[in-house]
C-alpha positions in Angstrom: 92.8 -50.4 -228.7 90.5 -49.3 -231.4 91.2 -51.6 -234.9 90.2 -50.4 -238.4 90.1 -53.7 -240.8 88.6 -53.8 -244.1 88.9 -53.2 -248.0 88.2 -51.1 -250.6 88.2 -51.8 -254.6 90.3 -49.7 -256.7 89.4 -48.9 -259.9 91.9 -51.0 -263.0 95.3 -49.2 -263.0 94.4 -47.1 -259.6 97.2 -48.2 -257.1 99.7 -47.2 -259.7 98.1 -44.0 -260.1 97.9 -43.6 -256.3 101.1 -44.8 -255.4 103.1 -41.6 -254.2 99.4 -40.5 -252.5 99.2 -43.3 -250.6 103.4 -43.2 -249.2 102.5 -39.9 -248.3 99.6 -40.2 -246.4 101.1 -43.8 -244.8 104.1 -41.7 -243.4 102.4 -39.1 -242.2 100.0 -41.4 -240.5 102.2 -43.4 -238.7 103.8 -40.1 -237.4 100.5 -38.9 -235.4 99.6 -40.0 -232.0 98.0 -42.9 -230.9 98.9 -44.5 -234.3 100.1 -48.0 -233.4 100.0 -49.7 -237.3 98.6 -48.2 -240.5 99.0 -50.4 -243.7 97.6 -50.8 -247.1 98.1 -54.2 -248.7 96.9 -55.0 -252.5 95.0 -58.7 -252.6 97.2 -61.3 -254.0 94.2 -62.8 -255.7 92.4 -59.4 -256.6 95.0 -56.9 -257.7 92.0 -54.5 -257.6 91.4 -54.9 -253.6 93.2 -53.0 -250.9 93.2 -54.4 -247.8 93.5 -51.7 -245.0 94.9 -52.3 -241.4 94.7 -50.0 -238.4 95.2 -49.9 -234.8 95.0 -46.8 -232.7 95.4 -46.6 -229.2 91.4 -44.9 -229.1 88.8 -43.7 -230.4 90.2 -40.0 -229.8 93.0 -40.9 -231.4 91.2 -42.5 -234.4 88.9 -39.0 -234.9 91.7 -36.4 -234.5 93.0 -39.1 -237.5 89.7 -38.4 -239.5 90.3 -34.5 -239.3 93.9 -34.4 -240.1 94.9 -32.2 -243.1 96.3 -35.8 -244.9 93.5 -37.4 -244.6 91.5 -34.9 -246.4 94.2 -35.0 -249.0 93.7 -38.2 -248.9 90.3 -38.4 -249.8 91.0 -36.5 -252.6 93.4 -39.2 -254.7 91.6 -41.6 -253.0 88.1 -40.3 -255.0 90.1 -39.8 -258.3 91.5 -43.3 -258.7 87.4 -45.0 -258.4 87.9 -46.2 -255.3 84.0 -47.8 -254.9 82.9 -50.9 -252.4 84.0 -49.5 -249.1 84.0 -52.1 -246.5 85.7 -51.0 -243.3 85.0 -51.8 -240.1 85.7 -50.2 -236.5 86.2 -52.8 -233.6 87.2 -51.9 -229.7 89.4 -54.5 -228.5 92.2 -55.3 -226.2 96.2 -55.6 -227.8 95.4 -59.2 -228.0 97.4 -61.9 -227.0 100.7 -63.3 -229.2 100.1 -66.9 -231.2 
């Protein structure tokens, strides 16, 4: 399983702006293959941070992700609302066990 954790900050009034870009590209997401979760969350403490969870079944999966026509849409509204301070991270893992 190949995980995607991380954040990104969003400039002041950007996840309001981004809102119907950001259902659109969740939904189409979670439609491709080898998508197993795909969520944005907005930080509880800093309404500016979006967290970002993924989990693909592999790395193949996670590429033909990265060339997807939504994605690319997706960089787009993601460019215009000043997203800055990237911080994802790609880890290869097993599915983990339940707590």
């Amino acid at each position: 399983m190949i995980l995607v954790v991380g954040t990104v900050r969003i400039a002041d009034g950007g996840f309001e702006k981004a809102a119907e870009a950001m259902e659109k590209n969740i939904k189409a997401t979670r439609a491709e293959d080898g998508c197993i979760r795909y969520a944005y969350a907005r930080d509880v403490l800093d309404p500016q941070v979006m967290h970002v969870s993924e989990a693909w079944r592999d790395m193949d999966a996670l590429k033909a992700h990265g060339k997807s026509a939504h994605m690319a849409e997706w960089g787009k509204a993601i460019a215009s609302i000043g997203a800055s301070e990237r911080d994802l991270r790609i880890y290869d893992t097993d599915e983990g066990t339940p707590i």
